[in-house]
KOLTI-636421 format. One line per 2 residues: number of its first residue (from 0); for each residue x, y, z of C-alpha. Coordinates in Angstrom, 1 decimal. Example, Ala and Ser with C-alpha at 12.3 -4.5 7.8 and 13.67 -1.06 7.14 Angstrom:
BEGIN
0) 12.3,-4.5,7.8  13.7,-1.1,7.1
This chain:
BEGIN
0) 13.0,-34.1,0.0  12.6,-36.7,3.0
2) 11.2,-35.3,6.1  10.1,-32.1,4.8
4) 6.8,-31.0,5.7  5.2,-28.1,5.2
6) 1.7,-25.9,5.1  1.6,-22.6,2.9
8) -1.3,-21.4,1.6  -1.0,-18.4,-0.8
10) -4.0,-16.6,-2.3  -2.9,-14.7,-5.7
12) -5.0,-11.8,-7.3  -4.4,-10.9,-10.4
14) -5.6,-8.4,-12.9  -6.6,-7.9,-15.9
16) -4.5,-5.1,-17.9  -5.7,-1.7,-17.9
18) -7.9,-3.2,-16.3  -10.2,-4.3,-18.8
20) -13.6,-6.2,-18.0  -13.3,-8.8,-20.9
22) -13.7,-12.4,-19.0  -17.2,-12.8,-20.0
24) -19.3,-15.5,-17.9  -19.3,-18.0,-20.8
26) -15.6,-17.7,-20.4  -14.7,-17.7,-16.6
28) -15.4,-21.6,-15.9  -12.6,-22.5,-18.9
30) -9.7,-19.7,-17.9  -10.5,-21.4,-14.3
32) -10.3,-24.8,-15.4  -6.9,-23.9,-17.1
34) -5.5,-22.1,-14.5  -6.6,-24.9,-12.2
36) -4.5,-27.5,-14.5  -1.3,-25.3,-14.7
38) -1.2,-25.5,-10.8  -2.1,-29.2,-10.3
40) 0.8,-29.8,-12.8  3.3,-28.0,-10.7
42) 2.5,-29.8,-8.1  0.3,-27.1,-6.4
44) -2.7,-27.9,-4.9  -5.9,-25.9,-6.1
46) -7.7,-24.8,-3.2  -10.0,-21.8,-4.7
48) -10.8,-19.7,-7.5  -12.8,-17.1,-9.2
50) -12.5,-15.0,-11.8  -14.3,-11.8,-11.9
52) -14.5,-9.8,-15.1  -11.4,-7.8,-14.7
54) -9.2,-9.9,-12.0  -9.3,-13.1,-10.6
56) -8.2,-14.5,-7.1  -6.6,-17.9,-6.8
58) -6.1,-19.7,-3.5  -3.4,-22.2,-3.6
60) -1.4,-24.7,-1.0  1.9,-24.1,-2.6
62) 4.6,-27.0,-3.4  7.5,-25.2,-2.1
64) 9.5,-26.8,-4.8  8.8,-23.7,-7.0
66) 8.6,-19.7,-5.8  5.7,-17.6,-5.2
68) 7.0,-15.5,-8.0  7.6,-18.0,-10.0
70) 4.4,-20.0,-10.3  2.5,-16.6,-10.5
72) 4.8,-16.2,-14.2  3.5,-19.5,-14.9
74) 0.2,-18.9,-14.4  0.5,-15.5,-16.3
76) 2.5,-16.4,-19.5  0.3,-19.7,-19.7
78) -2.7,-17.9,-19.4  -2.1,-15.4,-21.7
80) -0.7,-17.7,-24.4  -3.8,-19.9,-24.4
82) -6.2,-17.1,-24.2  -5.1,-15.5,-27.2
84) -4.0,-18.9,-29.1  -7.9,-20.5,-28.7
86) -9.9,-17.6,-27.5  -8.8,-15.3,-30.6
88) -9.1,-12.3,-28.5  -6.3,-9.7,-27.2
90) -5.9,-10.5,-23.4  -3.0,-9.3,-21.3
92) -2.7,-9.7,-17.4  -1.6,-6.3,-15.8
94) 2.1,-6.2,-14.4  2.4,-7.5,-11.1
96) 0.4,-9.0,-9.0  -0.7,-9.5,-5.0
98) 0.3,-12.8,-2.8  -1.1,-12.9,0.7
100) -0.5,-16.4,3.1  -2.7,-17.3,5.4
102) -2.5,-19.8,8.2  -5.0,-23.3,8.3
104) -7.8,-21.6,10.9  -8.4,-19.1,7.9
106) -8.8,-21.4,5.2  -12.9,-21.6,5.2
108) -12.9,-18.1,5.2  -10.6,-17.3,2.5
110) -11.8,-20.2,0.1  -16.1,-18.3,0.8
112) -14.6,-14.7,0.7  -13.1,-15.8,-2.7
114) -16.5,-17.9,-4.2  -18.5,-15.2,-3.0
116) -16.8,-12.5,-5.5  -19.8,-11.3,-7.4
118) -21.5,-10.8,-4.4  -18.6,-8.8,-2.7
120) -18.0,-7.0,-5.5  -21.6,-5.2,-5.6
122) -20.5,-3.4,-2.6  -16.4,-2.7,-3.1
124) -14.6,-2.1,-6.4  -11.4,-3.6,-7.1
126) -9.7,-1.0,-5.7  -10.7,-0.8,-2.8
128) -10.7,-4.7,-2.1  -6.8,-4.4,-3.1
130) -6.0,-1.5,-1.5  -7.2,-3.2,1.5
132) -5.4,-6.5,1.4  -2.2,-4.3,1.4
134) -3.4,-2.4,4.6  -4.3,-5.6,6.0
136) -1.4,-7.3,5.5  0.9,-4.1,6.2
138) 1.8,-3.9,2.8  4.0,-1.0,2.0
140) 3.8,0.0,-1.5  3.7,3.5,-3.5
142) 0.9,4.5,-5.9  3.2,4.6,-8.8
144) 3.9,0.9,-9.0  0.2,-0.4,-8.4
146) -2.0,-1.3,-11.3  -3.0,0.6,-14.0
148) -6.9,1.5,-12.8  -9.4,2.7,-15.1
150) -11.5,4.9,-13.3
C-alpha cells in the first residue's frame, strides 16, 4: 500500500516437540537455510537465526502483509514437511510458540544474543531462557499451556 511505512522486528522461538534434541550440527545450516527461504519468500526479511538442538530462535523484520501467527504456521508446516520429505526422519515442532518485538536500538543485541546460542546455552537451559522472555516481556501464561519439557 502507498505511503505505508513501517518497522517491526519479531524474534520467534520455537521448539522442538517433546522437546527432542534431534537437529544434529550437520543439519542445522540446511533447516536454517530453509527457514531462511520461506521468509524471504513472504516477503520477510531474515535478520537472524540459530537453531540449537531442540529449538531454534528466528529474528525477523516482518512484512506486515501477513500475521505474526500466520507466518509462524508457515514456517512450521513448511518445515516439518521438508524435514520429514528429504531428511527421512520423524520431526515435529512442539505446539505453540513465543514472539517477542523489539524496537531498532535492540537490534545488535538481539541478532549476538541469538548467534551466540551455544554459548548461552552452557549456562541456562531452555527453560529457563523461555521462562524468562515471558517474565521479561510481562508475559502472562499458565503452566499448563507451555511446552511439553523433558526434564
Amino acid at each position: 500500500m502507498a505511503n505505508t511505512y513501517t518497522q517491526i522486528l519479531i524474534q520467534y522461538v520455537f521448539a522442538v516437540k517433546n522437546r527432542e534434541s534431534i537437529i544434529k550440527e550437520s543439519f542445522r545450516v540446511p533447516m536454517e537455510k530453509y527457514i531462511s527461504g520461506i521468509i524471504s519468500n513472504k516477503r520477510h526479511k531474515m535478520l537472524a537465526i540459530y537453531f540449537m538442538p531442540d529449538h531454534c530462535h528466528i529474528l525477523v523484520g516482518l512484512n506486515p502483509s501477513q500475521s505474526i501467527s500466520d507466518l509462524a504456521r508457515d514456517i512450521k508446516s513448511n518445515t516439518t514437511k521438508w524435514v520429514n520429505e528429504h531428511r527421512k526422519m520423524k520431526f515435529n515442532w512442539q505446539e505453540g510458540y513465543g514472539a517477542f518485538s523489539y524496537g531498532k536500538s535492540q537490534l545488535d543485541a538481539v541478532v549476538n544474543y541469538i548467534y551466540n546460542q551455544p554459548e548461552h546455552h552452557k549456562r541456562t537451559s531452555f527453560r529457563e531462557e523461555y521462562m524468562t522472555f515471558l517474565k521479561e516481556f510481562e508475559v502472562s501464561f499458565e503452566d499448563q499451556y507451555l511446552f511439553d519439557w523433558l526434564e
